[in-house]
C-alpha positions as protocol buffer text, in pm:
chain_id: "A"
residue {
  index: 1
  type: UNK
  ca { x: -7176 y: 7059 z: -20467 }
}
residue {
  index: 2
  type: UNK
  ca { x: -7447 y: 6974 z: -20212 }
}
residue {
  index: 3
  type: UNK
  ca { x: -7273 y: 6635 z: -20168 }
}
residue {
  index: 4
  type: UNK
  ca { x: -6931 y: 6793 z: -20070 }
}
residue {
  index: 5
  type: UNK
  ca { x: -7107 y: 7005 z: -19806 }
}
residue {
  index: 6
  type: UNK
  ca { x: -7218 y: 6728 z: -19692 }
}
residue {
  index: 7
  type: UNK
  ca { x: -6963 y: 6552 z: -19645 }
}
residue {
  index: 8
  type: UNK
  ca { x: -6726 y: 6836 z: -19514 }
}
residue {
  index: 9
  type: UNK
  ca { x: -6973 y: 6859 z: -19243 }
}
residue {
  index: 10
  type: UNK
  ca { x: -6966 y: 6543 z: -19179 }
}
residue {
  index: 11
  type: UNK
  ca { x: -6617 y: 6538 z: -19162 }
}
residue {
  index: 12
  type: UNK
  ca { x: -6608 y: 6875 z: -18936 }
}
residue {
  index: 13
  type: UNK
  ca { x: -6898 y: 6671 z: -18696 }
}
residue {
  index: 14
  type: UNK
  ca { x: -6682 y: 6380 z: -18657 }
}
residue {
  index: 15
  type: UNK
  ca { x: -6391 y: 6554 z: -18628 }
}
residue {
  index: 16
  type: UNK
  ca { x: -6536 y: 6821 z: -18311 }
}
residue {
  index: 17
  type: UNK
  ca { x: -6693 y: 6473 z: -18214 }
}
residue {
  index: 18
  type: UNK
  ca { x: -6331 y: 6309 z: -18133 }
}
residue {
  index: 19
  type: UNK
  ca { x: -6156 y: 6634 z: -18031 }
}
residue {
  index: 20
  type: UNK
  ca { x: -6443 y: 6636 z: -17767 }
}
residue {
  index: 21
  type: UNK
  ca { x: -6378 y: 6252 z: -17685 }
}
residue {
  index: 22
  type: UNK
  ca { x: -5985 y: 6333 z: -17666 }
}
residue {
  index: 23
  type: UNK
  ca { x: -6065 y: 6642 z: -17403 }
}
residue {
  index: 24
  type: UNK
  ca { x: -6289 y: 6538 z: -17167 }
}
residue {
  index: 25
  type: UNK
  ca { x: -6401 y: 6170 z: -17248 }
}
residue {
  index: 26
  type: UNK
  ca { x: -6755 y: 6241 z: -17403 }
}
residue {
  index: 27
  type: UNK
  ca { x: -6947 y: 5923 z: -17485 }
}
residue {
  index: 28
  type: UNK
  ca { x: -7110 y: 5845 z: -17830 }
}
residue {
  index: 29
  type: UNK
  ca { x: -7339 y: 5588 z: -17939 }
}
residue {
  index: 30
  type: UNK
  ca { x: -7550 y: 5530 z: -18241 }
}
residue {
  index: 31
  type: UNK
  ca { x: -7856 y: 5364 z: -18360 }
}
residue {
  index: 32
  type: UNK
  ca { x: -7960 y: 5171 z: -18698 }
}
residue {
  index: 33
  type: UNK
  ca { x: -8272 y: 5296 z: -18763 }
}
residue {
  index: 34
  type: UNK
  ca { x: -8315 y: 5092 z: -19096 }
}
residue {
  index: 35
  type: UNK
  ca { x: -8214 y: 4758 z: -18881 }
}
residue {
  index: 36
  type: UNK
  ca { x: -8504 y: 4845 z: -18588 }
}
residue {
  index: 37
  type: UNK
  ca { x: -8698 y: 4948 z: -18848 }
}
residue {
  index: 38
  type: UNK
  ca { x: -8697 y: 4574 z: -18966 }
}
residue {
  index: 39
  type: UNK
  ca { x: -8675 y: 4414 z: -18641 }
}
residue {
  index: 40
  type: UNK
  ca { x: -9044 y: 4535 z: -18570 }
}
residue {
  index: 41
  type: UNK
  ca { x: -9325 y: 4324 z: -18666 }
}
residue {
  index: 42
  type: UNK
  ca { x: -9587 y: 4577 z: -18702 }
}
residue {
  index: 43
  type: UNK
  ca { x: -9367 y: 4784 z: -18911 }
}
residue {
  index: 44
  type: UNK
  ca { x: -9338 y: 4483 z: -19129 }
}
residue {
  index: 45
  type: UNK
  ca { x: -9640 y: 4407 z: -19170 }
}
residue {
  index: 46
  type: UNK
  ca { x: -9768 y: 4725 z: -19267 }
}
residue {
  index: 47
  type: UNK
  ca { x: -9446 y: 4769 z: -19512 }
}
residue {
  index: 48
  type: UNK
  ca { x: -9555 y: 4471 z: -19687 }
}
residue {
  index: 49
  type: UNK
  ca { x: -9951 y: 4567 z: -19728 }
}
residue {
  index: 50
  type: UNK
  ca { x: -9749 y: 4939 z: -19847 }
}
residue {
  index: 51
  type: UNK
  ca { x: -9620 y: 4770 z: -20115 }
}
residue {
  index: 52
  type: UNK
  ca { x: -9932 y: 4545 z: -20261 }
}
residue {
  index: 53
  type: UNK
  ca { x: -10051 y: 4885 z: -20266 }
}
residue {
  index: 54
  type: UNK
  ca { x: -9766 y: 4998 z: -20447 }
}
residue {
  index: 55
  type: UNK
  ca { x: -9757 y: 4697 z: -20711 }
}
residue {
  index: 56
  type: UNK
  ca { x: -10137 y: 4795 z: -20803 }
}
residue {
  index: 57
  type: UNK
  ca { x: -10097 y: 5131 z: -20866 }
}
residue {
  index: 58
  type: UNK
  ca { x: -9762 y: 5093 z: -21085 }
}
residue {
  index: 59
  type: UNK
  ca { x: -10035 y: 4811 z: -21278 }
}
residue {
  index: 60
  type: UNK
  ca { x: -10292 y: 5126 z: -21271 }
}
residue {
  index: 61
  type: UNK
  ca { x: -10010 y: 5288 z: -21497 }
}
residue {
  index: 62
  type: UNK
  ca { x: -9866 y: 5024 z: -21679 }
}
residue {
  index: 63
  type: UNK
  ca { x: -10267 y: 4974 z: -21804 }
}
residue {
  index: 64
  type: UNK
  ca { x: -10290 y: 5374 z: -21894 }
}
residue {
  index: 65
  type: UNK
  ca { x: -9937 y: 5389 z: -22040 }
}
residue {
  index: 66
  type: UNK
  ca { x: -10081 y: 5078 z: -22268 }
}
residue {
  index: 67
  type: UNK
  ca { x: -10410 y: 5233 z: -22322 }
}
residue {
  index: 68
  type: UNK
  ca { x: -10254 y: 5563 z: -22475 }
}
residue {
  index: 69
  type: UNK
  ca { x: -9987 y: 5372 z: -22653 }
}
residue {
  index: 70
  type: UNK
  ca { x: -10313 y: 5168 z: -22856 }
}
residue {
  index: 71
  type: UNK
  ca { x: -10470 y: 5547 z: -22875 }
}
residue {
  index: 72
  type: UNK
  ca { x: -10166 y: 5660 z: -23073 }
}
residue {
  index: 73
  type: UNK
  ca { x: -10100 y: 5357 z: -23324 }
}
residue {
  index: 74
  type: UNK
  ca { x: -10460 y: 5332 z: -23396 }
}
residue {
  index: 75
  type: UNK
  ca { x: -10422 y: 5696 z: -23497 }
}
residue {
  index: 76
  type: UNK
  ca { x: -10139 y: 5666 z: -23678 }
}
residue {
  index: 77
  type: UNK
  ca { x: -10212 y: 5403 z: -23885 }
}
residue {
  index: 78
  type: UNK
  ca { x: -10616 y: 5575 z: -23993 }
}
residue {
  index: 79
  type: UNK
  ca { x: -10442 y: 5949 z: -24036 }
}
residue {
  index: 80
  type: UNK
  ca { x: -10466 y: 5936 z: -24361 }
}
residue {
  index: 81
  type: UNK
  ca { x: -10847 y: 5866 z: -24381 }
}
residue {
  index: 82
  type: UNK
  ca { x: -10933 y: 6124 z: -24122 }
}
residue {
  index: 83
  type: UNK
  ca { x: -11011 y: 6513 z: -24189 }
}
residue {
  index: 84
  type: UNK
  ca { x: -10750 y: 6727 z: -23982 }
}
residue {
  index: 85
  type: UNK
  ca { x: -11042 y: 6799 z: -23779 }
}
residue {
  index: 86
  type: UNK
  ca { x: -11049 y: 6437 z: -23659 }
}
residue {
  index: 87
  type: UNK
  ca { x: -10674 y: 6389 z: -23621 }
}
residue {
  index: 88
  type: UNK
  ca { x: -10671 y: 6695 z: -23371 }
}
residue {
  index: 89
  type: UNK
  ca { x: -10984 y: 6572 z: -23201 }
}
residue {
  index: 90
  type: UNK
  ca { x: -10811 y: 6209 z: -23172 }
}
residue {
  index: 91
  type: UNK
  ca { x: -10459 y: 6444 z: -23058 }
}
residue {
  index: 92
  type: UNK
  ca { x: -10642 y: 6600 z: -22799 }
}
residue {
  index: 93
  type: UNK
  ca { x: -10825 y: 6271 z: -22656 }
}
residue {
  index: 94
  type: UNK
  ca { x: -10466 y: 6152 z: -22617 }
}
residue {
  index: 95
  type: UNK
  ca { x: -10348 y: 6455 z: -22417 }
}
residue {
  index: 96
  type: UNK
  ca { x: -10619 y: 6427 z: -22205 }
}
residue {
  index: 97
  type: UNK
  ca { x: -10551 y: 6046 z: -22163 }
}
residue {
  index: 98
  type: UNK
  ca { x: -10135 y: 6124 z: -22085 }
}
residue {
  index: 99
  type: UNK
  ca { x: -10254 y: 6426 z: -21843 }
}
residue {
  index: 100
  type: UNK
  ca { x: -10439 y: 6200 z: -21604 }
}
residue {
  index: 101
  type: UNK
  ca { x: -10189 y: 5917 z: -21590 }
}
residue {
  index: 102
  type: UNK
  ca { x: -9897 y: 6217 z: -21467 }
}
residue {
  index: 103
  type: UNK
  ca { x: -10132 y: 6294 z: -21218 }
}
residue {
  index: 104
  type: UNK
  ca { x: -10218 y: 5966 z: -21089 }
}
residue {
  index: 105
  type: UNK
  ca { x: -9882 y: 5922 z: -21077 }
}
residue {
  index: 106
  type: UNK
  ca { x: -9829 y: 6214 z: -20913 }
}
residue {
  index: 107
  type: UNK
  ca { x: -10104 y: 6187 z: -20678 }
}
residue {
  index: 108
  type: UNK
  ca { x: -9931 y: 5842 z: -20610 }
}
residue {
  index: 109
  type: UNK
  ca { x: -9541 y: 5859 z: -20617 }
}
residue {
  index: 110
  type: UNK
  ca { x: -9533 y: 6238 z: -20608 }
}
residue {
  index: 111
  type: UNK
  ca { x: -9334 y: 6431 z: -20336 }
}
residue {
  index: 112
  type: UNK
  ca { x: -9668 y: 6404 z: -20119 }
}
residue {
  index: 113
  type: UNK
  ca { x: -9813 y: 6168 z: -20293 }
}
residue {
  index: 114
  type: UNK
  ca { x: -9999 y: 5872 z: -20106 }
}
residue {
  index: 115
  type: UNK
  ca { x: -9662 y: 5681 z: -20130 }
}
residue {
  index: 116
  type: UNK
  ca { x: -9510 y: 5979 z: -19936 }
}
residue {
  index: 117
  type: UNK
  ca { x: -9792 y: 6012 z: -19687 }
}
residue {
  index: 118
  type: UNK
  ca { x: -9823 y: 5628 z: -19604 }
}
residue {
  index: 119
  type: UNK
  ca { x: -9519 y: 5580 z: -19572 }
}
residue {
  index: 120
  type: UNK
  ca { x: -9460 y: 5875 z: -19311 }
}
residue {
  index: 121
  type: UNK
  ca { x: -9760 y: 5725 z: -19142 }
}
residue {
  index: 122
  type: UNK
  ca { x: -9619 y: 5393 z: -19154 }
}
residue {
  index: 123
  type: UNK
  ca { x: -9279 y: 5519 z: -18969 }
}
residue {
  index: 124
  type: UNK
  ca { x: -9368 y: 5818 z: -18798 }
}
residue {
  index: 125
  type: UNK
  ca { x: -9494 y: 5629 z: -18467 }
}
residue {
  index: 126
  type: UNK
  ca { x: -9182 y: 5437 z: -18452 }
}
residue {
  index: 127
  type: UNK
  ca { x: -8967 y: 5717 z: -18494 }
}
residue {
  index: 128
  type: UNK
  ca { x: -9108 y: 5926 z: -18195 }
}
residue {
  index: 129
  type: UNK
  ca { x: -9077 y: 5575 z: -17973 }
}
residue {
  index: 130
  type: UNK
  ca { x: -8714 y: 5527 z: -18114 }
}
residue {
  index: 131
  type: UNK
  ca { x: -8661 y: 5885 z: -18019 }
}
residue {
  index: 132
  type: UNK
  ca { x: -8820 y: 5900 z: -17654 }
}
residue {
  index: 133
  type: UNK
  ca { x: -8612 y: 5586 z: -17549 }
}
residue {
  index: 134
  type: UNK
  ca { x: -8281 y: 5747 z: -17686 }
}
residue {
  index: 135
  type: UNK
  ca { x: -8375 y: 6018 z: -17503 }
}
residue {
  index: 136
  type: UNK
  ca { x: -8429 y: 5793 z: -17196 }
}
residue {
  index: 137
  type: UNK
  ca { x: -8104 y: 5579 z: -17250 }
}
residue {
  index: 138
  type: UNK
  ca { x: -7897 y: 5883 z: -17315 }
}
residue {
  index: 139
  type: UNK
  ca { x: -7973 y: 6072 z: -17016 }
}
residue {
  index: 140
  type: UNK
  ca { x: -7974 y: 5719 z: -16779 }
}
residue {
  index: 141
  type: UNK
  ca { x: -7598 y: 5583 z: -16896 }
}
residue {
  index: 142
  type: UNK
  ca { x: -7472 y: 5950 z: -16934 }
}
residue {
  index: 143
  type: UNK
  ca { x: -7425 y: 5987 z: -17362 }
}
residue {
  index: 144
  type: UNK
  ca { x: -7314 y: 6308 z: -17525 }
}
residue {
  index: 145
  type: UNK
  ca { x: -7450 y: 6202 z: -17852 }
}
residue {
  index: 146
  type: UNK
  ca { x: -7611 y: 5940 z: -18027 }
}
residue {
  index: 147
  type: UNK
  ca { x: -7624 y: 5922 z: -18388 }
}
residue {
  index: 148
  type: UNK
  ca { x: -7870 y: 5790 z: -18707 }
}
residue {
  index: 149
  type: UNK
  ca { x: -7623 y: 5553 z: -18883 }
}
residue {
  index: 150
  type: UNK
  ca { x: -7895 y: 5519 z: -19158 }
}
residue {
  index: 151
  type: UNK
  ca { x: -7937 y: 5883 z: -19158 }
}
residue {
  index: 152
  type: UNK
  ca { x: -7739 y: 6173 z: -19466 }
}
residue {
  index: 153
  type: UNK
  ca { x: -7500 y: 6260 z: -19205 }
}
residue {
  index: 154
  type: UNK
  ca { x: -7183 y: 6030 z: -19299 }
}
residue {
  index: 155
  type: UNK
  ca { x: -6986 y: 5790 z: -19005 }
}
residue {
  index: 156
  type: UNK
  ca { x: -6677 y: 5711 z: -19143 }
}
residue {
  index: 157
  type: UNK
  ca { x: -6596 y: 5460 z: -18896 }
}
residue {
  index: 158
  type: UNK
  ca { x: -6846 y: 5296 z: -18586 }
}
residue {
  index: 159
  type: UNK
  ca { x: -6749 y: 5095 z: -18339 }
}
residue {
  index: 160
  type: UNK
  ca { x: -6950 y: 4761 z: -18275 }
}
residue {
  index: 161
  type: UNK
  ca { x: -6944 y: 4866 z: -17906 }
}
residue {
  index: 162
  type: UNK
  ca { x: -7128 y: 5202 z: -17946 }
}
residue {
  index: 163
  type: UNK
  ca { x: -7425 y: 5066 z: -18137 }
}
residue {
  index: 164
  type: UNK
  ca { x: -7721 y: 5109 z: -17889 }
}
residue {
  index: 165
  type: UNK
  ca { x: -7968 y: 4922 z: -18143 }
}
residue {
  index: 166
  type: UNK
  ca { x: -8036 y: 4647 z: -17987 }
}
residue {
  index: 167
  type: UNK
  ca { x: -8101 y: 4843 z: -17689 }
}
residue {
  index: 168
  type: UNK
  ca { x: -8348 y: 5043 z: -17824 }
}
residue {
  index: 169
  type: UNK
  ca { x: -8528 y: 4791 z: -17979 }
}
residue {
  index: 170
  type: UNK
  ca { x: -8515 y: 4582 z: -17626 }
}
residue {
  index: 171
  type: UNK
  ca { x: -8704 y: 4863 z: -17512 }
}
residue {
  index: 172
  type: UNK
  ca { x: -8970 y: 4915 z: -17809 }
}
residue {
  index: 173
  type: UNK
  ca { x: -9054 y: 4528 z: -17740 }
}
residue {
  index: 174
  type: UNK
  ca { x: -9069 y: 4598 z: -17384 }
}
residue {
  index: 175
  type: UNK
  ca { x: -9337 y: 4845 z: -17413 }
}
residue {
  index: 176
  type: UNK
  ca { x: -9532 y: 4616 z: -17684 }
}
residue {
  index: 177
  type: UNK
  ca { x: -9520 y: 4288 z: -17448 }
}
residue {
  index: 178
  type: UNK
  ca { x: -9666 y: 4487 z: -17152 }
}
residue {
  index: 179
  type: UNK
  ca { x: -9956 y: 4660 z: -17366 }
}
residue {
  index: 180
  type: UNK
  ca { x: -10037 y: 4314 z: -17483 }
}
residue {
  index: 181
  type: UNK
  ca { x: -10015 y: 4162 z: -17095 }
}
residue {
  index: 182
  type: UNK
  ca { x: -10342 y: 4092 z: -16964 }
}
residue {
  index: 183
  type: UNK
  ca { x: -10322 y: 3817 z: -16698 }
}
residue {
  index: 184
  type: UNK
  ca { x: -10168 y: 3899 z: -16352 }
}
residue {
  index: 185
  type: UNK
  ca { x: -9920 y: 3625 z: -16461 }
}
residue {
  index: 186
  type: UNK
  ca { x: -9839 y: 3813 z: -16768 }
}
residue {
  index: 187
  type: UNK
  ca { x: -9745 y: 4124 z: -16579 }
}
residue {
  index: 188
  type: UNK
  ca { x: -9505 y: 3931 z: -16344 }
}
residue {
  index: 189
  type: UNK
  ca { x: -9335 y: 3809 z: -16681 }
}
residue {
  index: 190
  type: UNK
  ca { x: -9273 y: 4115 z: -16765 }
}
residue {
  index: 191
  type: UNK
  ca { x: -9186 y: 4289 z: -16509 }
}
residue {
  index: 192
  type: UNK
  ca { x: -8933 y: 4027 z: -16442 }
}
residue {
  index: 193
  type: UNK
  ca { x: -8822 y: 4038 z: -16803 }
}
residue {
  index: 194
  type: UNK
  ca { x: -8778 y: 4404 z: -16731 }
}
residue {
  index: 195
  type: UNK
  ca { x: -8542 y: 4387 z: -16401 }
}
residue {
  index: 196
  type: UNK
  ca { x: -8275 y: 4143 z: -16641 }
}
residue {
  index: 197
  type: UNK
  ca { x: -7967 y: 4316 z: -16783 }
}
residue {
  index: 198
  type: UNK
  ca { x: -7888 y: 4347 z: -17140 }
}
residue {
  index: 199
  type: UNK
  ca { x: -7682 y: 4087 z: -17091 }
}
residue {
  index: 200
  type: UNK
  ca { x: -7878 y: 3849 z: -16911 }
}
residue {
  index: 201
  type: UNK
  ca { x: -8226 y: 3983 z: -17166 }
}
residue {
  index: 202
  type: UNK
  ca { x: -8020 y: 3848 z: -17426 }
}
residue {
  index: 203
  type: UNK
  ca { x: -7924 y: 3546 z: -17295 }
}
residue {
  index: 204
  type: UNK
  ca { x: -8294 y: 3448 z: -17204 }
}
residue {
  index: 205
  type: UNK
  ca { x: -8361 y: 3589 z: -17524 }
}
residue {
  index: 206
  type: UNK
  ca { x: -8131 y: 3308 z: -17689 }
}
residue {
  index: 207
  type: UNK
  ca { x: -8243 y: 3039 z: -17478 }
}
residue {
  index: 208
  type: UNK
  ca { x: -8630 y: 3115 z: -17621 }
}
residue {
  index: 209
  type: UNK
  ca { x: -8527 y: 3083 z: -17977 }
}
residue {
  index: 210
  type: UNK
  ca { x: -8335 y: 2786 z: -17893 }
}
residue {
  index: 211
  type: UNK
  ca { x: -8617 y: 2636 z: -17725 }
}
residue {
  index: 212
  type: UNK
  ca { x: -8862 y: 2746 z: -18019 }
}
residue {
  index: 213
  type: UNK
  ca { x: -8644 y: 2610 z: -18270 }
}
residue {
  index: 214
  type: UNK
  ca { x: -8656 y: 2273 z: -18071 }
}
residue {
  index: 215
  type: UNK
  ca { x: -9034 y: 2297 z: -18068 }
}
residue {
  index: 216
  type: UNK
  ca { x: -9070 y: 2370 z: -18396 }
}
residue {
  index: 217
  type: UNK
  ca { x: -8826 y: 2046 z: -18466 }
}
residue {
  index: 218
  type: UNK
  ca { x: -9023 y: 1820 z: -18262 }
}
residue {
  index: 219
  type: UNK
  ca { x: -9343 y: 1961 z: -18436 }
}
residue {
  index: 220
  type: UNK
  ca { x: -9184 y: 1869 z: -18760 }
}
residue {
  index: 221
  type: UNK
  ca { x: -9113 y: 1538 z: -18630 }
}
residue {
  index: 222
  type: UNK
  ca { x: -9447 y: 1448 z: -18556 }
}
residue {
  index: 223
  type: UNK
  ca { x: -9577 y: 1581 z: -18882 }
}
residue {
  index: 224
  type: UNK
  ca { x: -9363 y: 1362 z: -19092 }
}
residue {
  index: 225
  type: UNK
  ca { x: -9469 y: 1068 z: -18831 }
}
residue {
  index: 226
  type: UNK
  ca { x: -9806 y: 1109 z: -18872 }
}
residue {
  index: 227
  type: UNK
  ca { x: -9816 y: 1192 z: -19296 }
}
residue {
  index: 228
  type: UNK
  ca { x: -9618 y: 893 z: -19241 }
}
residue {
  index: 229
  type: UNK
  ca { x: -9879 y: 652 z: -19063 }
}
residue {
  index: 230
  type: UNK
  ca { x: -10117 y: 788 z: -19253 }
}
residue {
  index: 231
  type: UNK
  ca { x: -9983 y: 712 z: -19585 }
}
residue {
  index: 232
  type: UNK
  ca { x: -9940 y: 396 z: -19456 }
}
residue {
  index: 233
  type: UNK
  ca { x: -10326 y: 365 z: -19350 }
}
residue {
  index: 234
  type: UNK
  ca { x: -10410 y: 484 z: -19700 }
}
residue {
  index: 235
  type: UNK
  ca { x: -10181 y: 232 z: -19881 }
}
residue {
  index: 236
  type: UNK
  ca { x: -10365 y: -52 z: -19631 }
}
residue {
  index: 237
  type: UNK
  ca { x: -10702 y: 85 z: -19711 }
}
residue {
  index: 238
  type: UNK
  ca { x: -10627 y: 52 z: -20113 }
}
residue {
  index: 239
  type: UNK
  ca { x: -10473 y: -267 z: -20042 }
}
residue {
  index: 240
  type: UNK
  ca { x: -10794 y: -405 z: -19862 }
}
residue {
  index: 241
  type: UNK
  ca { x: -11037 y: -228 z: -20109 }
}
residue {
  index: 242
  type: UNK
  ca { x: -10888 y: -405 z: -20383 }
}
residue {
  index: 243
  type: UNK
  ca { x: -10896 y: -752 z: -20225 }
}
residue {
  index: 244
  type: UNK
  ca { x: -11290 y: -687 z: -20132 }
}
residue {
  index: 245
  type: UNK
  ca { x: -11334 y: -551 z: -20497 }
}
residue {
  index: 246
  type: UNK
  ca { x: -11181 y: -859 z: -20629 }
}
residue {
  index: 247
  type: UNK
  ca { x: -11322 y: -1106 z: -20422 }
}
residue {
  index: 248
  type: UNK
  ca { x: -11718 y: -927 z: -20545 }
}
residue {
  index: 249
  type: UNK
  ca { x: -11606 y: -935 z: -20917 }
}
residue {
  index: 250
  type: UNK
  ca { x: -11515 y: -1321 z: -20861 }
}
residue {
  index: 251
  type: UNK
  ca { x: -11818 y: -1358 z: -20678 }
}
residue {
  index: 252
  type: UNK
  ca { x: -12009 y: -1199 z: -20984 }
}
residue {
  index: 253
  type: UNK
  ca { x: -11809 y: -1425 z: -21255 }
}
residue {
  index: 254
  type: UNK
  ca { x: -11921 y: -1722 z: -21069 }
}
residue {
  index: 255
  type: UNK
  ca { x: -12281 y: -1649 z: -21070 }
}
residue {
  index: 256
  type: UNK
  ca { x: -12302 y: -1544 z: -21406 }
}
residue {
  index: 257
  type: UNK
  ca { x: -12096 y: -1875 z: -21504 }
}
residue {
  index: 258
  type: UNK
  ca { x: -12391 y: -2040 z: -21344 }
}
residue {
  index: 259
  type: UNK
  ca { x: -12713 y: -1827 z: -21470 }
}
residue {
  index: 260
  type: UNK
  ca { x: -12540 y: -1922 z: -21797 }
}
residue {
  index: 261
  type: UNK
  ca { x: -12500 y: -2240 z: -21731 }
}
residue {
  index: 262
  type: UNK
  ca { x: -12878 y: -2298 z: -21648 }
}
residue {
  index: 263
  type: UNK
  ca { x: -12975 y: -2056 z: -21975 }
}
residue {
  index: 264
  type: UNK
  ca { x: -12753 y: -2305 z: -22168 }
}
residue {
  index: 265
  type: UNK
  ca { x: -12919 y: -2655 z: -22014 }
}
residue {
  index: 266
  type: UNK
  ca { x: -13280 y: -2480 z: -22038 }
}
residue {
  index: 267
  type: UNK
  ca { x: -13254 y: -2451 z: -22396 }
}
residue {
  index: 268
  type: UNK
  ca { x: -13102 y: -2776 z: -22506 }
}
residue {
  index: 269
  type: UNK
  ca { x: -13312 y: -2971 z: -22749 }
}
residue {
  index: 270
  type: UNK
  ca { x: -13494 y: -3330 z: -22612 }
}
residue {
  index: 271
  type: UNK
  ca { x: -13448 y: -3644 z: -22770 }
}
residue {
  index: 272
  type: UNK
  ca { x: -13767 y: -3904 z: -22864 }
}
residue {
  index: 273
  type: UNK
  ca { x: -14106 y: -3965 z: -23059 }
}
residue {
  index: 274
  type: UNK
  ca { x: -14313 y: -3804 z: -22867 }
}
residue {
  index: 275
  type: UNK
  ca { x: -14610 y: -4079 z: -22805 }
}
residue {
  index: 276
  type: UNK
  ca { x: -14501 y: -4188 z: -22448 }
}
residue {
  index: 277
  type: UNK
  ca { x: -14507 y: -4559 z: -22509 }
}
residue {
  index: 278
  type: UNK
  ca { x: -14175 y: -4553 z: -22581 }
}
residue {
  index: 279
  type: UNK
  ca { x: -14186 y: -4809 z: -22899 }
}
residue {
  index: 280
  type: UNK
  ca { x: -14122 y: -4594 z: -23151 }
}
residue {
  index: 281
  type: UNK
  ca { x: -14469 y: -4609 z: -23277 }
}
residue {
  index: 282
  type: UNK
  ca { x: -14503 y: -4996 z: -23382 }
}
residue {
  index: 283
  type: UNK
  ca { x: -14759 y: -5250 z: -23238 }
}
């Protein structure tokens, strides 16, 4: 039922919105709040330290949900040795137990659980900024109404022309490049970067990425060249290591060849009587 309302306002919105249009040319344009949402880095970042946070807790659970599930088998399979007293006393332990896992989870994923909260903090900020510069950009190029596409109330049809996204979120950067300008060279960046049209912004904008994408090409380049030269370096450092290890294990073979040698010769047996005149021992 609440659905049909819906979308029978909607419908009535939409409909006023054209008739409006038809009579005296209003202007419409809409945002993507879900697309800037995306498009901002802090936003991101924070949505993605939100969720380790959320991946924990549903662990927190997963380990109470397995703690109570032990509680019950172990009690079902020793019922029949405990006293009733015991079994209720074991009961109650897992009550207890199931209680404070549905609060942590409701403390956690509840309607104002932390979940909730953060995540109100997390978009909150952006929201008012996306709000103020529709504000500003409504009341400078002379809109009647600008609409949430991401939002419950239903567009049936949106022309490419009318989305002021990219506008808005031209604008959020804006205001984040000159907070983080510090240099007096910074500020005339900016402020030059400010004067452009949205045309010409996005243009520049293009020829950045294309010119990043070319650095980061080159970058890779010279990465490959030098894991390159230095695998070769590597293979001619084994290659000489190897020559200079052979060359000290034929060194070593030769001299022990030779200490052998000498061991060999020093222990030969000598031939003769033994008198020193050399006769043989006759006169």
């Amino acid at each position: 039922m609440k659905t049909k309302k819906l979308l029978f306002l909607s419908l009535a919105i939409v409909g006023f919105l054209f008739t409006a249009q038809a009579q005296r040319g209003a202007r419409i344009g809409y945002i993507d709040m879900e697309y800037i949402l995306e498009s901002v880095p802090e936003y991101k970042e924070s949505a993605i330290q939100l969720e380790g946070k959320v991946q924990r807790w549903k662990q927190d659970i997963d380990r109470m949900q397995k703690e109570i599930d032990q509680m019950k088998l172990n009690l079902s399979n020793e019922r029949v040795l405990l006293t009733q007293e015991l079994v209720e006393e074991r009961e109650e332990e897992i009550k207890i137990k199931e209680d404070e896992m549905m609060d942590y989870q409701q403390d956690r994923f509840g309607p104002n659980g932390d979940l909730a909260i953060q995540r109100r903090q997390l978009v909150q900020p952006i929201q008012d900024q996306v709000f103020n510069i529709v504000q500003e950009i409504a009341e400078n190029q002379k809109y009647d109404f600008i609409f949430d596409k991401s939002a419950d109330v239903v567009m049936l049809f949106a022309a490419q022309r009318n989305d002021i996204s990219d506008m808005v979120l031209r604008q959020i950067n804006r205001a984040a490049k000159r907070e983080e300008a510090v240099t007096r060279k910074e500020k005339r960046e900016v402020e030059q970067r400010d004067a452009l049209s949205m045309e010409e912004d996005k243009a520049v904008t293009e020829r950045e990425q294309e010119a990043e994408e070319r650095k980061t090409e080159r970058e890779k380049i010279m990465e490959d060249r030098m894991r390159t030269r230095d695998s070769l370096r590597e293979a001619r450092r084994l290659e000489v290591e190897a020559r200079r290890q052979r060359i000290l294990e034929e060194r070593q073979r030769r001299k022990d060849s030779i200490l052998e040698a000498r061991n060999q010769n020093r222990n030969a047996p000598t031939t003769g009587d033994g008198d020193g005149d050399g006769d043989g021992g006759n006169k």
